[in-house]
PADRENZA-426010 format. One record per residue: x, z, y of N, C-alpha, C in turn; residue number from 1. Coordinates in Angstrom, 1 decimal. Each point is the difference from the previous one (the first is absolute). Layout:
% residues N
X;Z;Y;X;Z;Y;X;Z;Y;NUM $
...
This chain:
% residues 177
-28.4;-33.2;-6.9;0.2;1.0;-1.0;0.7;1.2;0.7;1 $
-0.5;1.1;-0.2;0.6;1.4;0.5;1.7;0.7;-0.4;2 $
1.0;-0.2;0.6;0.8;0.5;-0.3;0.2;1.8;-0.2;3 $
-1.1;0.3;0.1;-0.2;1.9;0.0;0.6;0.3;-1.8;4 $
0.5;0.6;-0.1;0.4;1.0;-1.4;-1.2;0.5;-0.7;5 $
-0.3;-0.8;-1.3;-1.0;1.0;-0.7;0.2;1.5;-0.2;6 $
-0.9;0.6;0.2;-0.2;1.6;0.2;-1.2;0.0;-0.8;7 $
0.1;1.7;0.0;-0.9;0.4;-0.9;-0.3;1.6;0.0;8 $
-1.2;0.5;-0.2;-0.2;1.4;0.6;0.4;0.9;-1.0;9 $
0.6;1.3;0.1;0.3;1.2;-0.6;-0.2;1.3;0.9;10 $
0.1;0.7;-1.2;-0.4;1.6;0.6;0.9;1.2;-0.2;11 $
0.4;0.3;0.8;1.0;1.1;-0.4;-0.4;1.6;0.2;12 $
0.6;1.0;-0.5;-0.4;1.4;0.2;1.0;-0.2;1.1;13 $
-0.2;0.7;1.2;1.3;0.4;0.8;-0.6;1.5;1.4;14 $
1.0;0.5;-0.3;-0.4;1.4;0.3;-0.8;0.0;1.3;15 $
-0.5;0.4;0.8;-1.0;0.6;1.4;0.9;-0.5;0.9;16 $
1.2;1.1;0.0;0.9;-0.3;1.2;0.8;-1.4;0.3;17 $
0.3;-0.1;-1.0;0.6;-1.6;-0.1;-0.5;-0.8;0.3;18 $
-1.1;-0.3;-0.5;-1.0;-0.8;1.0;-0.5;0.1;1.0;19 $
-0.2;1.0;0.3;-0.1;0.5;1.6;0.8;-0.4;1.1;20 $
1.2;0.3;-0.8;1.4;-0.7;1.2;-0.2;-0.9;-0.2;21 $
-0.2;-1.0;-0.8;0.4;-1.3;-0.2;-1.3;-0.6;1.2;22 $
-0.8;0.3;-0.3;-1.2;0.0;0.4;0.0;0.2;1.9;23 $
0.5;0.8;0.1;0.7;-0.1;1.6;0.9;-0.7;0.3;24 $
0.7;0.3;-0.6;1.1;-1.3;0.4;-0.2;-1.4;0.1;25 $
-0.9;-0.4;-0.8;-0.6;-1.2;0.2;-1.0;-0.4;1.5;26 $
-0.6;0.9;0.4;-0.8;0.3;0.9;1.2;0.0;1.4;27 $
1.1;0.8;-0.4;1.1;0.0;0.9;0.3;-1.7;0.5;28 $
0.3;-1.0;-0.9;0.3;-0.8;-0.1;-1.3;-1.1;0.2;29 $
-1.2;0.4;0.3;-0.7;-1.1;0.3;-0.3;-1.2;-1.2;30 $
0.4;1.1;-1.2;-0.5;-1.2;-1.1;-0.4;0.6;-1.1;31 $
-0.7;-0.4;-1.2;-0.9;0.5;-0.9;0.4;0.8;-1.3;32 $
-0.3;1.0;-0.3;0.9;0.7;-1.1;0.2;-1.2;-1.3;33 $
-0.5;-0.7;-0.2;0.1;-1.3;-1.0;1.7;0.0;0.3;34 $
-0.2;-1.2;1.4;1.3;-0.6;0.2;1.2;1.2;0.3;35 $
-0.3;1.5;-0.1;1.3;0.6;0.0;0.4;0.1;-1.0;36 $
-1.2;0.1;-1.2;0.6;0.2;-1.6;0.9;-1.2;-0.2;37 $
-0.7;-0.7;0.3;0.4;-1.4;-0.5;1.9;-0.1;0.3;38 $
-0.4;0.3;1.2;1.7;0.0;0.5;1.2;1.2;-0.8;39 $
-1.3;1.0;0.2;1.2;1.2;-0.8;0.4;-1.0;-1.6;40 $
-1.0;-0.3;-0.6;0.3;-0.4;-1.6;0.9;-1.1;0.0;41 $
-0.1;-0.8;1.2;1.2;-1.2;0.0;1.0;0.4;0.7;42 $
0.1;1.0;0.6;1.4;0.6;0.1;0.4;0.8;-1.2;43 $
-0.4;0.7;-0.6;0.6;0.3;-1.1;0.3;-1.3;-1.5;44 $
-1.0;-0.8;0.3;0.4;-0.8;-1.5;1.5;-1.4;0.7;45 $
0.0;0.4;1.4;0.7;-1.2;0.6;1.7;0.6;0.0;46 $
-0.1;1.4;0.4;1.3;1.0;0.5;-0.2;1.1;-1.0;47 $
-1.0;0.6;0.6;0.1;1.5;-0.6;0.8;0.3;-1.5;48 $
-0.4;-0.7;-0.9;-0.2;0.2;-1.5;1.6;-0.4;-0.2;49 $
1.0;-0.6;0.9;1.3;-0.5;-0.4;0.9;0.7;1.3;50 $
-0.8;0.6;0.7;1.2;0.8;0.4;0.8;1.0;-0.3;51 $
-0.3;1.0;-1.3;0.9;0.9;-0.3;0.9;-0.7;-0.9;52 $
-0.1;-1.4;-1.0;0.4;-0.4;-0.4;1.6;-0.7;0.7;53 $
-0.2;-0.6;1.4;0.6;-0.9;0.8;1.0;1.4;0.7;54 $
-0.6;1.4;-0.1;0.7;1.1;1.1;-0.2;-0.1;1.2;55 $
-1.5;-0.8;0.2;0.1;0.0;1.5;-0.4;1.8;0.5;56 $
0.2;-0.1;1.2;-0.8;1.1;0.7;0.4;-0.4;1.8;57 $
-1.4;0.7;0.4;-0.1;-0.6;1.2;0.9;0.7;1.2;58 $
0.7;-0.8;1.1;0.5;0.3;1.0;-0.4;0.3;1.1;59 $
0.0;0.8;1.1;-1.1;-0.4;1.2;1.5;-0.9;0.8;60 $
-1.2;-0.3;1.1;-0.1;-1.4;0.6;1.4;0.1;1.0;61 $
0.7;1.1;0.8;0.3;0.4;0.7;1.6;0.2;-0.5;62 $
0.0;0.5;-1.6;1.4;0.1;-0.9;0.3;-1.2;-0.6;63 $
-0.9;-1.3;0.0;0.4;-1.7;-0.6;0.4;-0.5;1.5;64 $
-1.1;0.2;1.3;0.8;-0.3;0.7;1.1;-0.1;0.2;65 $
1.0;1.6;0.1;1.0;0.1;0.5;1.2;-0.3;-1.1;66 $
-0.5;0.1;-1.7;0.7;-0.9;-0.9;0.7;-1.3;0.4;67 $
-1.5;-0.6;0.6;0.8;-1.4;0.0;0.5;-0.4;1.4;68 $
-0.3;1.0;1.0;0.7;0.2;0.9;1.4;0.0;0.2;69 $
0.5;0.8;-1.0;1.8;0.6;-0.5;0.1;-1.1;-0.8;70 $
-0.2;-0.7;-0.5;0.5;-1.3;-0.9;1.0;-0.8;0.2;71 $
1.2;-0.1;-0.3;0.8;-0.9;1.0;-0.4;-2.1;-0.8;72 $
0.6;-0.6;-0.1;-0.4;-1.3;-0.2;0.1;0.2;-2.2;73 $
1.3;0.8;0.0;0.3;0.0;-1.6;-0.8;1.0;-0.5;74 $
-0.7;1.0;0.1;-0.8;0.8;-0.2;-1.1;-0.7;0.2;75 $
-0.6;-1.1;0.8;-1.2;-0.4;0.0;-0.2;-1.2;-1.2;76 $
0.8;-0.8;-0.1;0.3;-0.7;-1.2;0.0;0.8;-1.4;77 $
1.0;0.6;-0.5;-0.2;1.1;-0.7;-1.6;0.7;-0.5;78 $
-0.8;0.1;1.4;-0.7;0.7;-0.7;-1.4;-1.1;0.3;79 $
0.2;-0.9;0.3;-1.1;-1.4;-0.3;0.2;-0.5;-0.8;80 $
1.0;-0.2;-1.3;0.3;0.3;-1.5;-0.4;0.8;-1.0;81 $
-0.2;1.3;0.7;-0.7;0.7;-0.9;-1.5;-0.1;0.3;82 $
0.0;0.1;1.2;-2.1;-0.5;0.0;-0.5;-1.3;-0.6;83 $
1.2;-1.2;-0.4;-0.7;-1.2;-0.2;0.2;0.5;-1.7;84 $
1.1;1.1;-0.6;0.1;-0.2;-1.4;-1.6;1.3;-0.3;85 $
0.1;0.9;1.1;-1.4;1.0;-0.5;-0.9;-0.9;0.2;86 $
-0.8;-1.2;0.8;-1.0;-0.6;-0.1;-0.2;-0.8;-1.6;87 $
1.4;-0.2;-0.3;0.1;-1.3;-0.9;-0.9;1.2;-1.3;88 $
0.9;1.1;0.0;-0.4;1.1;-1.0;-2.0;0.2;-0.1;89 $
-0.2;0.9;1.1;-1.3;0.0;0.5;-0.6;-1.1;-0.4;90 $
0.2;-1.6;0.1;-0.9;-1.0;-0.3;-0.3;-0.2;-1.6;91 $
1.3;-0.1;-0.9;0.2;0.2;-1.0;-1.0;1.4;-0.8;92 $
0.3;0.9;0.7;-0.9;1.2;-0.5;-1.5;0.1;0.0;93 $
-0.6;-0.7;1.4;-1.0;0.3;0.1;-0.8;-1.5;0.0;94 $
0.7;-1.1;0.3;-0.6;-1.1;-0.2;0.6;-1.1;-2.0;95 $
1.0;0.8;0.1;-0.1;-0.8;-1.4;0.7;-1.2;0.2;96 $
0.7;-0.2;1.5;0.9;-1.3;-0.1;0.7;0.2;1.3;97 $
0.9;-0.8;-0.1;0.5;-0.4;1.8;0.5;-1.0;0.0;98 $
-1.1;-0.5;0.7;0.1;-1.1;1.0;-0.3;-0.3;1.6;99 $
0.0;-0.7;0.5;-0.3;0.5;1.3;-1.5;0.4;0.8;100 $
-1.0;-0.5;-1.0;-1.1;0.4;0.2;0.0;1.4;-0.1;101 $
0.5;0.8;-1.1;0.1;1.3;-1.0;0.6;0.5;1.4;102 $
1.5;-0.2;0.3;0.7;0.1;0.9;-0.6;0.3;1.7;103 $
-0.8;-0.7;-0.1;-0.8;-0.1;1.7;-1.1;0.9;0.0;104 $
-0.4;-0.2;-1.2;-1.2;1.5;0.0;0.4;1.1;-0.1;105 $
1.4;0.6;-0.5;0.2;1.6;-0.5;0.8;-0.1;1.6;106 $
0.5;-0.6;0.8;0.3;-0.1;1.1;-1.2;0.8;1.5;107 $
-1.0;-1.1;-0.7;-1.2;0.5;1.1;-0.8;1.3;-0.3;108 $
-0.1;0.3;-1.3;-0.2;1.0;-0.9;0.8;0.9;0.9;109 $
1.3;0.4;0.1;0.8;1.0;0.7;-0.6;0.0;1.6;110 $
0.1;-1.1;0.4;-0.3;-0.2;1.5;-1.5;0.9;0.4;111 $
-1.3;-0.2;-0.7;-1.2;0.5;0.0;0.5;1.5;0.0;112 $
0.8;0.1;-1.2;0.0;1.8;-0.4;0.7;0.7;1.4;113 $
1.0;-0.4;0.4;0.9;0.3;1.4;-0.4;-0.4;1.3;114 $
-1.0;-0.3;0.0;-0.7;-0.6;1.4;0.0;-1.0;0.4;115 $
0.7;-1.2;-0.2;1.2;-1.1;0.5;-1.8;-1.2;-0.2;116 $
0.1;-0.7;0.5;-1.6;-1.0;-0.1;0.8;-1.4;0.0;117 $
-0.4;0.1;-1.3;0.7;-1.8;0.1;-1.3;-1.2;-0.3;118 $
0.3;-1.1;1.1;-0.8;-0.8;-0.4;0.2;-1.7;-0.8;119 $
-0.3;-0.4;-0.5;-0.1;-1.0;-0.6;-0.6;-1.6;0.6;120 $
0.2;-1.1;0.5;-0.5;-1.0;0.4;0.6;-1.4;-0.1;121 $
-0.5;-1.0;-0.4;0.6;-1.1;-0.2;-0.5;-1.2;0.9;122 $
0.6;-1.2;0.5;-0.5;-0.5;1.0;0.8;-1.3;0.4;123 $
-0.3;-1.1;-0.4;0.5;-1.2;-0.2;1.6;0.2;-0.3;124 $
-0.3;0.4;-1.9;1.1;-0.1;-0.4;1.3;1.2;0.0;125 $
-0.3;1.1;1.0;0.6;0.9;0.6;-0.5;1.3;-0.9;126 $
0.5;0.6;-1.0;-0.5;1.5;0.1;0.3;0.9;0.6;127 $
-0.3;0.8;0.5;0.3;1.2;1.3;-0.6;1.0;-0.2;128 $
1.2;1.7;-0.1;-0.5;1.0;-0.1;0.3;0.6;1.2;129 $
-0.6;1.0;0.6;0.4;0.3;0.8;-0.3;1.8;-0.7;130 $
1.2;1.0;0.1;-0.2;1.0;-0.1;0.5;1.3;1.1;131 $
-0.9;0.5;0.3;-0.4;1.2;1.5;0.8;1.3;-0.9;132 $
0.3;0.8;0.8;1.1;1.3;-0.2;0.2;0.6;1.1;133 $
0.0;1.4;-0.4;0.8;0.2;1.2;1.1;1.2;-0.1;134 $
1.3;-0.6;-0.2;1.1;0.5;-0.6;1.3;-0.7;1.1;135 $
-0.4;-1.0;0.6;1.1;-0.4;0.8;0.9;-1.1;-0.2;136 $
0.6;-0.2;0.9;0.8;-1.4;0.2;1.0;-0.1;-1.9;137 $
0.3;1.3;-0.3;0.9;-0.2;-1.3;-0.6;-0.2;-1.0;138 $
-1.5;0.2;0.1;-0.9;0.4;-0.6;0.1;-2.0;-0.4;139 $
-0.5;-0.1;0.7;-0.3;-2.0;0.1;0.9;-0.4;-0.4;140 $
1.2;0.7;0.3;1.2;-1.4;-0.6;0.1;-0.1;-1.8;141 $
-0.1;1.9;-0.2;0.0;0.4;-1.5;-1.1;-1.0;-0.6;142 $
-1.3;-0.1;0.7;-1.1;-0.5;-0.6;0.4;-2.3;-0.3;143 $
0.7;0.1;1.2;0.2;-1.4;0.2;1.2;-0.5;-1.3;144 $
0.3;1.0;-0.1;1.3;-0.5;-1.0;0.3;0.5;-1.5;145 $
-1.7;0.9;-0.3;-0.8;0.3;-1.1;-0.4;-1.3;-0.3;146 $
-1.2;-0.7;0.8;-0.5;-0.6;-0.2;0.8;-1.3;-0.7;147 $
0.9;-0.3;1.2;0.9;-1.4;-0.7;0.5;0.2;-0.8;148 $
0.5;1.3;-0.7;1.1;-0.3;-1.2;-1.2;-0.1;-1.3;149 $
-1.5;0.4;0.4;-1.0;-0.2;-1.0;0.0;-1.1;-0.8;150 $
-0.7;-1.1;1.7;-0.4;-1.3;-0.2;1.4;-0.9;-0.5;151 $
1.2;0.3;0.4;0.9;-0.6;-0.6;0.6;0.2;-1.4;152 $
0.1;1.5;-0.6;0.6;0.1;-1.2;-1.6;-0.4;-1.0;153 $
-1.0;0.2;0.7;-1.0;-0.4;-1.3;-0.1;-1.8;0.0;154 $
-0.5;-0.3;1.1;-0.5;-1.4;-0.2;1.1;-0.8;1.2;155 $
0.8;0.5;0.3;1.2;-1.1;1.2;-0.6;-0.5;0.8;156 $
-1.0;0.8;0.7;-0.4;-0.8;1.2;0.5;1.0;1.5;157 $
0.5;-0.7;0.7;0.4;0.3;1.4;-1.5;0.7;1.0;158 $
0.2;0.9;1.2;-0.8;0.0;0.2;0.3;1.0;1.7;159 $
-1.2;-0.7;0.7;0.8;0.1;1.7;-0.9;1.2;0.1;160 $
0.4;0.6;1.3;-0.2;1.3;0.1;0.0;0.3;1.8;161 $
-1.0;0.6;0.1;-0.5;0.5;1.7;-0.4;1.3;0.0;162 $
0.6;0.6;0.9;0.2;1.4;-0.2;0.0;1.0;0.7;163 $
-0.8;0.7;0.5;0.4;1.1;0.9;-0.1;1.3;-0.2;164 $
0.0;1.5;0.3;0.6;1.3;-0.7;-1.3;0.4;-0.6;165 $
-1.4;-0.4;-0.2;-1.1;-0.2;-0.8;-0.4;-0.7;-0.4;166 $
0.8;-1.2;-0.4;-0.8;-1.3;-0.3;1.2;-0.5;-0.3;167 $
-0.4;-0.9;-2.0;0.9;-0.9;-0.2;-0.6;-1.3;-0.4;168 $
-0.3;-0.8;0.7;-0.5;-1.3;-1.0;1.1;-0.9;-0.8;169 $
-0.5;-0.2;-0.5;0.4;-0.9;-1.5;-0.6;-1.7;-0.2;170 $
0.7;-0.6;0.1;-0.9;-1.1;-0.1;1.2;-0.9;-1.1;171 $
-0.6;-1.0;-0.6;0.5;-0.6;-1.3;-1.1;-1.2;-0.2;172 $
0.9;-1.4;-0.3;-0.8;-1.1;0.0;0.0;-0.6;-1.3;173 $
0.3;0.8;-0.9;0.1;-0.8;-1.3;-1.1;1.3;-1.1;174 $
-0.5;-1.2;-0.5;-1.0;0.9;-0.8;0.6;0.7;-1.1;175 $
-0.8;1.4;-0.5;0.6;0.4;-1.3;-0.6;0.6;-0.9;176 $
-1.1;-1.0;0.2;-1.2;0.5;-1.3;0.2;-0.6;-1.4;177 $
């Protein structure tokens, strides 16, 4: 049985130029104007539509670096508090619950929108994320100690961590479905 999403065709008016770009840009990217719509519309029903709500607005890459660069340990704490209480918000708003599922998606939901590639795998018993960045050694710690105050204030599970200034893996042996 197909795990694919039922779909279904529609038509929209949308002006010459708009399509055009979109239309290139797809061509830029080596993939089919379908699959860019597709992405534009699940980025907006996933982020877009709750960010004026949430107050986000976007940073460049270069000014979060050196944010969490200046961080001292109580400032990093501090403000991994407020990212775990804005996720908790965000999940609530846009998923309708939080829990750690709700929790892990508006998580990777941010990750996609900011560049950050997180992956997902499970493997005798082991779940393991591994998520790519490139923000730097403070960058991984902030993310390493995001992640555990997650898995621990939602569902109390511990969880080990390998890490280098692009790369944080995560791994956790207890299930939490």
């Amino acid at each position: 049985m197909s795990n694919s999403k039922k779909t279904r065709t529609v038509s929209f008016r949308v002006p010459e130029d708009t399509i055009s770009n979109i239309e290139k840009e797809a061509r830029t990217n080596l993939t089919s104007t379908n699959v860019l719509i597709n992405q534009i519309l699940l980025q907006y029903v996933s982020w877009d539509k709750f960010e004026h709500r949430m107050k986000m607005f976007p940073v460049a890459e270069d000014i979060l670096h050196y944010i969490l660069d200046s961080f001292d340990e109580s400032q990093r704490k501090e403000s991994i508090d407020m990212t775990f209480n804005a996720i908790r918000d965000w999940a609530l708003i846009s998923k309708k619950k939080f829990d750690i599922h709700s929790c892990l998606q508006v998580l990777e939901d941010y990750c996609r929108m900011v560049g950050i590639s997180v992956e997902e795998s499970t493997s005798l018993g082991t779940r393991t994320f591994v998520i790519r960045h490139a923000l730097g050694r403070k960058a991984s710690i902030f993310i390493e100690e995001l992640i555990e105050k997650i898995f621990w204030e939602i569902v109390k599970i511990k969880v080990d961590f390998d890490s280098t200034s692009t790369t944080v893996i995560a791994k956790l042996q207890s299930k939490f479905d």
